[in-house]
C-alpha positions as a Python dict, from the first residue, in 0.01 Angstrom:
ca = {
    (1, 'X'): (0, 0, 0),
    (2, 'X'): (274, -175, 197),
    (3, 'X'): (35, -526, 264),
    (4, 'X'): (-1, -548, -87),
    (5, 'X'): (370, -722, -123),
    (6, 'X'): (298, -976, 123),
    (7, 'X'): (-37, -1104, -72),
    (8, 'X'): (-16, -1424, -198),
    (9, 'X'): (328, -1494, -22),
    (10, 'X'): (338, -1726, 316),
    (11, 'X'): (505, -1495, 602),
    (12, 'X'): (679, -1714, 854),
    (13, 'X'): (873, -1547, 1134),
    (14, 'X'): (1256, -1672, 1193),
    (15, 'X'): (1179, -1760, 1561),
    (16, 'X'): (883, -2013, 1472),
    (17, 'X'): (997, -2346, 1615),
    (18, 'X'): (744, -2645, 1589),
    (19, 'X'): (693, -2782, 1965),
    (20, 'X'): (722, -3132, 1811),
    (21, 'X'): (764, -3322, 1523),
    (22, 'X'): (470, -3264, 1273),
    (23, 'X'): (545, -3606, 1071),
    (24, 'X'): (468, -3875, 1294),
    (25, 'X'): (116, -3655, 1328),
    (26, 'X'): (59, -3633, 979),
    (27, 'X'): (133, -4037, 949),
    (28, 'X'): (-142, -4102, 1214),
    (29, 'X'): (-379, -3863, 1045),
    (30, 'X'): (-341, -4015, 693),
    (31, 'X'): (-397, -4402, 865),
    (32, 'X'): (-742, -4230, 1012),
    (33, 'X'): (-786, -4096, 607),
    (34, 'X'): (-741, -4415, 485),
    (35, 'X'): (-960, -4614, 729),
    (36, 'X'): (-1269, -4384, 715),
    (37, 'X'): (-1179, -4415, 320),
    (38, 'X'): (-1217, -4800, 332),
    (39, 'X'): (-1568, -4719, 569),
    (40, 'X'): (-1409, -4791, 884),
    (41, 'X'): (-1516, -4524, 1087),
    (42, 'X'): (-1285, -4368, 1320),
    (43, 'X'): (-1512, -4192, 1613),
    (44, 'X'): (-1268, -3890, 1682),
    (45, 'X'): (-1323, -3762, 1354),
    (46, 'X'): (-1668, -3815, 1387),
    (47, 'X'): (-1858, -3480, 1289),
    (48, 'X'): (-2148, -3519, 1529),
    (49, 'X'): (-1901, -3658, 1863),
    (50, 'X'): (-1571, -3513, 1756),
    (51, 'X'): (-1589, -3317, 1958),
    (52, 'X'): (-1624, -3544, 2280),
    (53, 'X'): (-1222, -3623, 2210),
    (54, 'X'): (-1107, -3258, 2343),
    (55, 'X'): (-1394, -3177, 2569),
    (56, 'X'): (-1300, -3107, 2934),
    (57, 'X'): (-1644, -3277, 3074),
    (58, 'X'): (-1546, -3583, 3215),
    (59, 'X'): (-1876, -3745, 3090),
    (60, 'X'): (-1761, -3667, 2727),
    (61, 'X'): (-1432, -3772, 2787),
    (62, 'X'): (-1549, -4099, 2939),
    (63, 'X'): (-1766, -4138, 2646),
    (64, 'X'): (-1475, -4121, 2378),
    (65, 'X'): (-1262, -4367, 2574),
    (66, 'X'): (-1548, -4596, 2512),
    (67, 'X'): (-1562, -4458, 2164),
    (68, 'X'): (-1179, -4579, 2136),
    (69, 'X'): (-1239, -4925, 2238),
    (70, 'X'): (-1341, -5043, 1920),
    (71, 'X'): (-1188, -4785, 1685),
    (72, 'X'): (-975, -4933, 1414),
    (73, 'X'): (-729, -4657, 1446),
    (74, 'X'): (-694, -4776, 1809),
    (75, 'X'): (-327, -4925, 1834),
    (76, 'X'): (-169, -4647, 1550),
    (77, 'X'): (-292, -4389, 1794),
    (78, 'X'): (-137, -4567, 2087),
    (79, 'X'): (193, -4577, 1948),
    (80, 'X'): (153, -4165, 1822),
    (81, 'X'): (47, -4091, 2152),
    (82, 'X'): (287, -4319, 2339),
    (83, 'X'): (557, -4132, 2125),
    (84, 'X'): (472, -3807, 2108),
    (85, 'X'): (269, -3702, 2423),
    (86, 'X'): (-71, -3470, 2383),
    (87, 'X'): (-103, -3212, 2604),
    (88, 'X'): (-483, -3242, 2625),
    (89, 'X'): (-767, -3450, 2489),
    (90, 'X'): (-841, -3849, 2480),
    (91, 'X'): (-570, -4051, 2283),
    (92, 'X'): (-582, -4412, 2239),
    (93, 'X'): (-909, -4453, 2481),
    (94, 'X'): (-675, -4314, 2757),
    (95, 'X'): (-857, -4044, 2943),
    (96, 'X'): (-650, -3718, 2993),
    (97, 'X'): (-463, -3616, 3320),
    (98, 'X'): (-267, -3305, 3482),
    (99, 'X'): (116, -3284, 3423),
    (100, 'X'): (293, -3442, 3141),
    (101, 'X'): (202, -3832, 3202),
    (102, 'X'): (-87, -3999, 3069),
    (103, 'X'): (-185, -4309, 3137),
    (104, 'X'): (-105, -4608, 2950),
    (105, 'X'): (-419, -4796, 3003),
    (106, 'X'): (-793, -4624, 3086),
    (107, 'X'): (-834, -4865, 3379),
    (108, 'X'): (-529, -4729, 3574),
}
């Protein structure tokens, strides 16, 4: 069968381009690995309110920039976020907004 070559093997198309650097992601990630690790819990990662940080119900979002306030991830996810902008979600307790600015602050 013609599939059968392609088992086991990773297929990536020539015209895949990441839309931004993956590194400074993975960074951020492994700081939240490490903290929950050491029993810091990081509340975006949370398996019960994960979910909260990508929700578009403004009473979930509100409730994970309150999360954020006393995460310890809180400043490393500032600096991710201040340097490589998320399209959606809550990032660094700031809530998320239309176009490609968010805010730097949750109180405005």
């Amino acid at each position: 069968m013609g599939g059968e070559a392609a088992i086991g093997r990773r297929i990536v198309s020539d015209d895949f381009r990441p839309q931004r650097p993956v590194q400074p992601l993975h960074e951020l990630l492994k700081h939240i690995a490490e903290l929950e690790a050491a029993g810091r819990s990081v509340p975006c990662v949370n398996p019960i309110v994960g979910h909260y940080w990508l929700s578009e119900d403004r009473e979930f979002q509100a409730a994970a920039v309150a999360g954020c306030q006393s995460c310890p991830a809180l400043q490393a996810c500032a600096a991710y976020v201040d340097r490589n902008p998320e399209p959606g979600g809550v990032w660094a307790g700031r809530p998320p907004v239309h176009g490609t600015q968010r805010r730097r602050d949750a109180d405005g």
